[in-house]
C-alpha positions in Angstrom: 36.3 -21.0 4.5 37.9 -21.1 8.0 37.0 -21.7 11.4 37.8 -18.9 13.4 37.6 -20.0 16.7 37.2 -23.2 18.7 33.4 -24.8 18.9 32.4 -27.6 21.7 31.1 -30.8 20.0 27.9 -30.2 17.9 27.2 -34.3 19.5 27.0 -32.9 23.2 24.6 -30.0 22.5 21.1 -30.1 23.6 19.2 -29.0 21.1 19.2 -27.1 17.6 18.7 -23.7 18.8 22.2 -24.7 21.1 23.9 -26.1 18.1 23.2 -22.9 15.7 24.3 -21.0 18.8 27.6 -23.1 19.1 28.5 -22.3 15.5 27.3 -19.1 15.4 30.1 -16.2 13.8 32.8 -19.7 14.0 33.5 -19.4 10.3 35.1 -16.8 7.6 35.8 -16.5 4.4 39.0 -14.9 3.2 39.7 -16.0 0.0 39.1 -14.5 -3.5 35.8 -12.5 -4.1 32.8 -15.2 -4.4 30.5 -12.6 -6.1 27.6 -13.5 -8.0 29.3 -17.6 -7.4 27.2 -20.5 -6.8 29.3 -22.2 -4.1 29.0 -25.8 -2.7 29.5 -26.8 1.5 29.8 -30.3 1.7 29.8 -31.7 4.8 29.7 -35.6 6.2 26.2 -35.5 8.7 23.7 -32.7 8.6 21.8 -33.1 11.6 19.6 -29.6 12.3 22.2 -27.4 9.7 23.5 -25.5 12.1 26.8 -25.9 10.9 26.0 -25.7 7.6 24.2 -22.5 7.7 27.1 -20.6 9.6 29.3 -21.8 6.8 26.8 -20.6 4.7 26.6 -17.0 6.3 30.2 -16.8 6.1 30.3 -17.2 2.0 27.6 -15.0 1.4 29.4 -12.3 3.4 32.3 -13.8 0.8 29.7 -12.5 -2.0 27.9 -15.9 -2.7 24.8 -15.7 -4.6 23.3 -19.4 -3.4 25.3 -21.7 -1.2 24.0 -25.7 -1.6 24.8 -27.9 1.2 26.1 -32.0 0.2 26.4 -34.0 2.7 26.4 -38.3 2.8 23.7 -38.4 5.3 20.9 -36.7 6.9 19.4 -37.2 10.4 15.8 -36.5 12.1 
C-alpha cells in the first residue's frame, strides 16, 4: 500500500466528509495479487475512518475479499 500523492493534515480538517475527501484516491496497491486475501490496515487513531477506508478501497481494487481495520485507539 502506498500513498500516491501528498494529503494536508487529517487534524486541520473540518469535518468527516472533508477528511474522506482529503484521502480520497491517496493510496494504491501494487504489490502481489490480494485475491480472495483477508488483509489487515492497522493504523495508530481512527477518528471518522476516512483514512482507513481509502486504504481500504485501495486493497480491494488489489483483489481483497475483507479488509479489517486495527488501530490503538478510537475517537468520537
Amino acid at each position: 500500500l502506498h500513498r500516491t500523492r501528498k494529503t494536508g493534515s487529517q487534524v486541520r480538517q473540518a469535518d468527516a466528509a472533508a477528511r474522506r475527501r482529503n484521502v480520497a484516491g491517496a493510496f494504491t496497491y501494487t504489490g502481489p495479487s490480494l485475491d480472495g486475501k483477508i488483509v489487515a490496515v492497522v493504523d495508530d487513531v481512527i477518528t471518522t475512518g476516512a483514512t482507513v477506508a481509502a486504504a481500504a478501497a485501495a486493497l480491494r481494487l488489489g483483489g481483497a475479499e475483507r479488509v479489517l481495520a486495527l488501530a490503538a485507539a478510537h475517537t468520537r
